[in-house]
N, C-alpha and C positions, 0 to 999 in steps of 0.2 A: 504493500500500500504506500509506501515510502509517506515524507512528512505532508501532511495535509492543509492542502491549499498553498503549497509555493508553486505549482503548478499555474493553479490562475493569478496568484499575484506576480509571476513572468509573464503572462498574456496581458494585462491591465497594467503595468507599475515598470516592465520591464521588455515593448516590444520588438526591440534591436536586439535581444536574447532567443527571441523565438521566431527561428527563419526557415521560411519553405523553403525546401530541398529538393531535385528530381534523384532519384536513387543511381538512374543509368549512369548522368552524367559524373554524380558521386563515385559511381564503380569503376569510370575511364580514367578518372585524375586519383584513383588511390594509387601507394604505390605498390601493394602488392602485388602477385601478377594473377592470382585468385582472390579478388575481394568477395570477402566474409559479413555474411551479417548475421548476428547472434541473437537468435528469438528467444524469446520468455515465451513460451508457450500458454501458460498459466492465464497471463493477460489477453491473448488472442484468440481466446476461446467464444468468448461473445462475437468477436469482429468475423471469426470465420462462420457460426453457426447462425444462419442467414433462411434457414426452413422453417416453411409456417407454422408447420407441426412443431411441436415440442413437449408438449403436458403429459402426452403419452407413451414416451421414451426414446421419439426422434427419429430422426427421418435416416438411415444408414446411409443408406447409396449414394440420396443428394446432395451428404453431407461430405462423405468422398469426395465426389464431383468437384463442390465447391476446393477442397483443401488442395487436390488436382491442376486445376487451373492455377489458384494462387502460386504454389510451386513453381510451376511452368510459368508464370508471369517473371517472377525472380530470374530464373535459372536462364531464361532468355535474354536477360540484360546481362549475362555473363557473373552471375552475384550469388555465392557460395551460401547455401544457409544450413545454421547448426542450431537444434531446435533444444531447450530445455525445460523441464518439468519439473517440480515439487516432487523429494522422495520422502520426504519426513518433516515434522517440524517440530524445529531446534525449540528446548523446553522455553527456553526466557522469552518465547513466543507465545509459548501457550496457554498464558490469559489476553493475548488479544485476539489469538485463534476463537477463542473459546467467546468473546465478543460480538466476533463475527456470525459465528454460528446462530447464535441467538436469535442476532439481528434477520439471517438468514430467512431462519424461523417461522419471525414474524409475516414477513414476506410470501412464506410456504401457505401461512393460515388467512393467509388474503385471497390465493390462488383459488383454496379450496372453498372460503367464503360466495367468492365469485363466482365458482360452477354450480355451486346447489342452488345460488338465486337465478341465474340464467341461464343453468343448463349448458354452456360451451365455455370452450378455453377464452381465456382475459387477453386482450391485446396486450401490444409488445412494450407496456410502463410496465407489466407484470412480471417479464419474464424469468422464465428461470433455465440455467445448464438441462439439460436431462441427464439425469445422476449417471454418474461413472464418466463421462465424454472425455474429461482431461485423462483417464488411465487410458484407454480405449485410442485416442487421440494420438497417442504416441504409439501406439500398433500402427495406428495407416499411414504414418509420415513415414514409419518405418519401412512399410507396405512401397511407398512411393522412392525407394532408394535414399532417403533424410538421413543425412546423420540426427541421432537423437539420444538425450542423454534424461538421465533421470538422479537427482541431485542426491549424495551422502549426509549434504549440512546444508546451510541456509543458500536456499535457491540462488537469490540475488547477490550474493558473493558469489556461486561459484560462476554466473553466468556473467558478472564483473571483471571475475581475475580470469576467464576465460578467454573475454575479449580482450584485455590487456594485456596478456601472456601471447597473443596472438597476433596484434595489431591488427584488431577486427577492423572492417569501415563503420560499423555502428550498432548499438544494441535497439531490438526493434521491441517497445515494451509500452506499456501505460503505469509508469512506476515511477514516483519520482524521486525514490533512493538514487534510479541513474544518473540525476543529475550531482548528487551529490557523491558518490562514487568518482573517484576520477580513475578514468578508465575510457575506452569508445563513445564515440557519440552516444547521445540520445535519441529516439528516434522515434516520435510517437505512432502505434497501432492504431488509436482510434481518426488519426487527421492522415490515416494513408489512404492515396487515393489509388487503387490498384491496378482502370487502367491506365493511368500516366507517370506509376509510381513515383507519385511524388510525395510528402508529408511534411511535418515540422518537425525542425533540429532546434531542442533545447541547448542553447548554448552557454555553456557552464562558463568559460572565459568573460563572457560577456555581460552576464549576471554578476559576477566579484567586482567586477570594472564599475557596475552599475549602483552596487550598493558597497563598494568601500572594504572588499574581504578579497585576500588569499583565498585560490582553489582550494589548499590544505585546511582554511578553516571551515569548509565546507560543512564537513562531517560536525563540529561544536554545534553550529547554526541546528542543522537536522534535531540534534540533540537538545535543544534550548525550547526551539519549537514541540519537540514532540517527537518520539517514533516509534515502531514497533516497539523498539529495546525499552527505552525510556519515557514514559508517558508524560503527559501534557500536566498533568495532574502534580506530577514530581517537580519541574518546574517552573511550575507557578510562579512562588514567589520571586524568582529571578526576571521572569518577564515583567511580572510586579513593579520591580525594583526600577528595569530599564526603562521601560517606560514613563514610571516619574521622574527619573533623571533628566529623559529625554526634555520633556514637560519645561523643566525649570533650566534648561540650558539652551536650547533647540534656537532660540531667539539671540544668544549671547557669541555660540559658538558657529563659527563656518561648519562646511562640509569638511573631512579630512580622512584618506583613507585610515582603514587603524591596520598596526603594524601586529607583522606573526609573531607574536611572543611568546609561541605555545601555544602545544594539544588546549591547553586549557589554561587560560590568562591565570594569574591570583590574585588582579582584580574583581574579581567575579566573588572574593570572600564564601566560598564554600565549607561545608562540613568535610568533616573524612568521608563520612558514609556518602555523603552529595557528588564529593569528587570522585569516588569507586564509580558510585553509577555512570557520571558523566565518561570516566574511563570507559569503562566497559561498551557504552555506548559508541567512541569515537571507534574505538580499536577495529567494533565490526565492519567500520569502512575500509579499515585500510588494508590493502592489497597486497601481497608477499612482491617483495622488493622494492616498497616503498616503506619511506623514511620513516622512524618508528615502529614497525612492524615487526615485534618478534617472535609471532605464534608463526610464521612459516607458510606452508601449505597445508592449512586445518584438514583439507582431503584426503592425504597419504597415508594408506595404510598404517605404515610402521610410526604412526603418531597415536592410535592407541594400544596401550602398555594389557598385554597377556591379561594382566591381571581382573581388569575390565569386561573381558572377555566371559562367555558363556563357559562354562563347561565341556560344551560338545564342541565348541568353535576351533577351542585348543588340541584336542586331539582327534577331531577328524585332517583330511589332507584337502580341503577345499576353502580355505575361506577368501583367498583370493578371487579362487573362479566364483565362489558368492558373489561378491561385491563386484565383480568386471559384469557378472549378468542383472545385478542390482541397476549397474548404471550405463548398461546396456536398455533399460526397460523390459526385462525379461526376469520376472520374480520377484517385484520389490519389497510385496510383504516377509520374504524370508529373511533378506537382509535386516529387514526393521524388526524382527522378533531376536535373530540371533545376536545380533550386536547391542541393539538399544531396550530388546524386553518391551517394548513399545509399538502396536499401531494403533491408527488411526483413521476414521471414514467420515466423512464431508454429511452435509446435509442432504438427504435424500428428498423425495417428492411423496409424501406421505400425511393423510390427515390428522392429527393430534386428538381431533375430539371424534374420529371413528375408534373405538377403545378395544372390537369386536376384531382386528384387524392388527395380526400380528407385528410388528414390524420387524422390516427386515434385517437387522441390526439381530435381533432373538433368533429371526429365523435360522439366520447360515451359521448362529454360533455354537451350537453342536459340531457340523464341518469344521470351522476354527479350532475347535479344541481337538478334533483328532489332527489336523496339520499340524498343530499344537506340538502333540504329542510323536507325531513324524520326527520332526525339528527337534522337539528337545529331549535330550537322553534320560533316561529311568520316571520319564511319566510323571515328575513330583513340580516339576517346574510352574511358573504361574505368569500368564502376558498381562500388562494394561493397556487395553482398551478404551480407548475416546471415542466411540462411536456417538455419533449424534441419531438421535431417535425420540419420538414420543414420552414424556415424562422422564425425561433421563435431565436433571439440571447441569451437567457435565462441571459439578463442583469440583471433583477426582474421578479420577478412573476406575472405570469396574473391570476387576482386580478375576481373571480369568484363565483358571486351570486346564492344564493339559491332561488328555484323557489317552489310553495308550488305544492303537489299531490293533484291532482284530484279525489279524494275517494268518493264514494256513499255515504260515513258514514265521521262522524267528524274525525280530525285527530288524530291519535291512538298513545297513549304513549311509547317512549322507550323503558318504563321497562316491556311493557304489549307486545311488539312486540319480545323483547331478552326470557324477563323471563316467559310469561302466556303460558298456558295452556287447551287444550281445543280444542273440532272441533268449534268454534267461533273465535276462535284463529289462528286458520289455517287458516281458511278461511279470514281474516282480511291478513295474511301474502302471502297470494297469491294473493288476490286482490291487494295488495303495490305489491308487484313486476310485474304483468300484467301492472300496471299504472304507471309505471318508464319504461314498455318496449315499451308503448301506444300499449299494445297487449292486452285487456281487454275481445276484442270480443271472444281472445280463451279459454274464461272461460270457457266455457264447453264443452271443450277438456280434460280436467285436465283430468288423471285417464283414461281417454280411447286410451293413446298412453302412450309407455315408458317416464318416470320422465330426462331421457339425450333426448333423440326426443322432449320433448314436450320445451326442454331448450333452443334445437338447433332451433327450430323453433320460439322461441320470439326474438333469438339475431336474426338473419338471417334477421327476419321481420324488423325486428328495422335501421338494416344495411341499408337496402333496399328503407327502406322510408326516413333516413336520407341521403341517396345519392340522391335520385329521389327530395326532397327537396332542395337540396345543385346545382341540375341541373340545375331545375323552379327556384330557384332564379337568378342563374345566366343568366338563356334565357329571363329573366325579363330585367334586366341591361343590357343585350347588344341590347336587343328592342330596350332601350334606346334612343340608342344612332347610 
């Protein structure tokens, strides 16, 4: 979300900072001899999803289509594109995550308000993703030949020190951490016009010129205002303070740039605990091999310590090839169970006050807990869960045990399930996924109906007996009583 409302106070306060651009021409005069442009994926989800359908889980094909063309629009102007996605999100996020969701919500209980009074989908003030699109999303770009990555730690770092480790021509995002980031252009998603690819460049030079800051004080600024890390809330009284200063000088004093005296002036008279935050905060702009930067490549593997580590992580032989297929976009919940103990699932399209109406969140968590139990050794282990769903206030996470699979055969190692080889192999990998769908019996079906038919028909099954379960439970308790 980066800090809120520097955005428009660039268009309104600051507009020799925000200049259309035509991308081709930008692509001719870089100088690499592949100019790169680095997508947040995340942000372009609205901008690509342009089908009238959506309340009902989206239109696939056209949705293709559309992603199709856009590609091909770039790729024709000679213009490299590296697509990136959210794989997790970093904790000191996640009370504004969890904000979000709320708000999300509220928004969901509008949609649903709006079809029972008039019976059809709400025009497009309403709108919402159709659940799962950004996971999904990164399947067809891949589909499409895209490079595509899917993030270990905070998206917008890696898709920062991406472009700056690479001297991308610009990152294409609706985010305005990029302006504060100093790294690749800016390059906004929502003002691209994609047949003349042209859009607006936030222009970060142009902006410090404009209000009197070094690019490196960039990140305090971010910080002062408000952001992910550090809330608006925490700073208060410092904007407080500036502003009467401003007040009682403004008439006395000229204009004058003010000078880099530090991450963080000592004018600014903070606390210990105030200056921790404001640290903390600046740090997550700055980019490995810039100036103060001494946490490195937060990415690389070998920056976290064994001990951190899972149990099973340590003595299987795969955690490597884990995380190359984590950020590959091929498995990402595995990564995020084994390393961080941790997932997580966005808002879904579901009514809160239909109470009859399992949500799916309950539904597939039977499945989870035996993946669960795939993943983590001797069955005792336990994930947190942030799933957003009906009556869930996502105060803490629910706190979700692993239940061991029911296999004919002993339980079969990680590195023999990722890395082996072999029709014994296969056969081991299809029996684990029949006995996570309690679909075992259609074992020998495999091979005699299409590989998408014979998929649709274990989730469907699974559906079907977790509802019919979740009923009989319930005509049990009202016997009761």
């Amino acid at each position: 979300m980066g800090v809120k409302g520097l955005q428009s106070f660039m268009e309104r306060c600051c507009p020799e900072a925000c200049v259309t651009v035509n991308l081709r021409e930008m692509a001719r005069q870089h100088v690499a001899k592949s100019p790169t442009i680095v997508v947040d994926g995340m942000a372009c989800l609205r901008h690509w999803y342009k089908c009238r359908d959506w309340v009902c889980g989206g239109q696939w094909g056209e949705y293709m289509d559309v992603l199709k063309s856009w590609v091909e629009a770039f790729t024709s102007a000679g213009i490299r594109l590296v697509f990136f996605f959210d794989g997790l999100v970093t904790e000191h996020k996640r009370r504004e995550w969890v904000k979000r969701r709320h708000r999300v919500n509220r928004e969901i209980s509008k949609i649903f308000r709006h079809m029972k009074a008039h019976g059809e989908q709400p025009g497009r003030e309403l709108f919402c993703l159709p659940s799962g699109l950004a996971t999904f999303t990164g399947f067809a770009l891949r589909s499409l030949g895209q490079e595509v990555f899917c993030s270990v730690q905070e998206a917008d770092y890696e898709i920062a020190s991406y472009a700056y480790q690479n001297c991308s021509m610009g990152i294409l995002s609706q985010d305005t951490d990029f302006i504060v980031y100093d790294s690749a252009p800016y390059l906004s998603v929502a003002k691209l016009q994609i047949d003349s690819l042209t859009t607006v460049l936030y222009d970060r030079q142009r902006l410090c010129c404009s209000i009197g800051l070094a690019v490196a004080q960039l990140p305090l600024l971010a910080c002062l205002l408000g952001n992910d890390v550090v809330s608006q809330e925490q700073m208060q009284h410092i904007r407080n303070k500036a502003l009467s200063t401003y007040r009682c000088l403004s008439f006395t004093l000229g204009f004058a740039p003010i000078k880099n005296t530090g991450l963080i002036p000592a004018c600014l008279n903070l606390s210990a605990s105030q200056r921790e935050i404001l640290k903390s905060g600046i740090s997550s702009y700055l980019l490995p091999r810039q100036e103060g930067v001494q946490h490195g490549d937060k990415s690389a593997l070998s920056t976290v310590p064994c001990a951190t580590l899972p149990y099973c992580v340590i003595h299987c032989g795969f955690p490597q090839a884990c995380r190359e297929k984590h950020v590959a976009v091929d498995g990402f919940m595995v990564y995020c169970v084994l390393w961080e103990g941790v997932v997580e699932c966005s808002n879904t399209l579901e009514d809160e006050d239909d109470v009859e109406l399992l949500p799916q969140a309950l539904v597939y968590r039977p499945c989870r807990q035996l993946i669960y139990g795939l993943l983590l050794l001797n069955g005792h282990h336990a994930v947190r869960e942030w799933f957003v769903y009906p009556g869930n206030p996502l105060q803490e996470p629910d706190i979700v045990h692993s239940v061991p699979v029911n296999l004919p055969c002993d339980k079969p190692s990680l590195d023999l399930l990722w890395l082996g080889s072999g029709p014994d192999v296969a056969s081991l990998r299809l029996k684990s996924f029949l006995s996570i769908f309690d679909c075992l019996d259609f074992l020998e079906l495999h091979g005699t109906i299409e590989d998408s038919l014979f998929a649709a028909l274990c989730l469907v099954t699974y559906i079907a007996l977790q509802v019919l379960s979740s009923f009989f439970v319930s005509l049990i308790v009202f016997s009761k009583y």
